[in-house]
N, C-alpha and C positions, 0 to 999 in steps of 0.2 A: 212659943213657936207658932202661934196662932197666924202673927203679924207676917212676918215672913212669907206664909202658905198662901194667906192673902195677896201680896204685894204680886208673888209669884203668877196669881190667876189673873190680874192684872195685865201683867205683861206677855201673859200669855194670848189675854183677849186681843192685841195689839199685833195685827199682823202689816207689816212694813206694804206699801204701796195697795192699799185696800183702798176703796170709792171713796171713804172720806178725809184720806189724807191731804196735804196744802203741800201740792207741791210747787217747789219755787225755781224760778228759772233768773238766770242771769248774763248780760250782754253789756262789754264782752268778754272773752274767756279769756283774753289776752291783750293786753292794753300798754305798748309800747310808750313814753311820756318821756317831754322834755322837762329841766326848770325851768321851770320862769310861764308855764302853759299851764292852761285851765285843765281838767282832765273830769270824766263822769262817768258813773256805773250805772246801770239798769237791775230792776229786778223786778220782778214781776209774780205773782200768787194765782193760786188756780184758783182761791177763794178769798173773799174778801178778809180783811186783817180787822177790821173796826168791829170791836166789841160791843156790848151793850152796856156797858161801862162807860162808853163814849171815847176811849183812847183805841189807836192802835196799834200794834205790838208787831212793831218791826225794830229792828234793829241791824245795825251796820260794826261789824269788826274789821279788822286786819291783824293779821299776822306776819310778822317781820321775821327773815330769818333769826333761826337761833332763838328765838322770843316765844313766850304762851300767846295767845290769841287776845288783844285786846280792846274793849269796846269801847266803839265812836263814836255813835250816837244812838242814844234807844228813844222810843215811842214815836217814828220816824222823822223828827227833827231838834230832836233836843243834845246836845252835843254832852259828851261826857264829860268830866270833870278832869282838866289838863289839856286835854283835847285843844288843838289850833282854831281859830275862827276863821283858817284859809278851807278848814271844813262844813259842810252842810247838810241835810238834808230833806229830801221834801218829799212829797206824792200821799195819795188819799187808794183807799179800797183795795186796790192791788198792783198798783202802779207805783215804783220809788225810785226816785234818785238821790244816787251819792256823789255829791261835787267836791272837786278842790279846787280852788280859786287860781293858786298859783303851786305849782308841785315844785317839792323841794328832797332833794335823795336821798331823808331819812324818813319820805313816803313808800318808798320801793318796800314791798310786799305781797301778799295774799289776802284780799278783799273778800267778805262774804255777808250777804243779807241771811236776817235770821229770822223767822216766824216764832208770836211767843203765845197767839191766840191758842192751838189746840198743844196737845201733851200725845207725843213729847215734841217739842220746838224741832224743828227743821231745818237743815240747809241745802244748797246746793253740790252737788261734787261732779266736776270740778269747779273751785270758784275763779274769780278772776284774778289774774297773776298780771301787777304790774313791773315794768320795766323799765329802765333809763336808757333812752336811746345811746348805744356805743358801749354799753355796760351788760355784762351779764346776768341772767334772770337771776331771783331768788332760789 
């Protein structure tokens, strides 16, 4: 029961929006998209993401109605495995972009950058919510 009592004092020391959390912001909140149109997210960190490890630990999900939350690209440009190359990703320190080349309507979702430098990893709420223009949101 040691473990436990531990993990608990933990998460006790951990108080939600205290001085040294990484909060992340993102633009925009709402992002209406044709096919066949390039489309890009922002997201931004109140703290630098580069570790001293020399990576760093962003990452880009979506969520598609009806679906879990699935990753797109993590350590800010490296695409996941299935993942389209109409996707991308770039930015250094605290600055990233998420691009898609050319959107297509089994992109329509819920986008969200993730921080994975401090514990516990961070997102945004609300994140951004794409749309098909003439099509209802997710």
């Amino acid at each position: 029961m040691r473990l436990p009592a531990q993990l608990l004092g933990l998460l006790i020391l951990w108080v939600p929006g205290s001085s040294g959390d990484i909060v992340m912001t993102q633009t925009p909140l709402s992002l209406p998209v044709t096919p066949g149109e390039p489309a890009s997210i922002s997201c931004r960190s109140s703290q630098s993401l580069l570790h001293s490890d020399g990576y760093t630990y962003l990452y880009w999900y979506v969520q598609k109605p009806g679906h879990s939350p699935q990753l797109l690209i993590y350590l800010v440009s490296n695409r996941a495995s299935g993942v389209p190359d109409r996707f991308s990703g770039s930015g250094s320190g605290t600055d990233f972009t998420l691009k898609i080349s050319r959107v297509e309507a089994e992109d329509v979702g819920v986008y969200y950058c993730l921080q994975g430098i401090q514990l516990p990893p961070t997102v945004l709420h609300p994140q951004t919510e794409t749309s098909l223009l003439g099509w209802p949101s997710c």
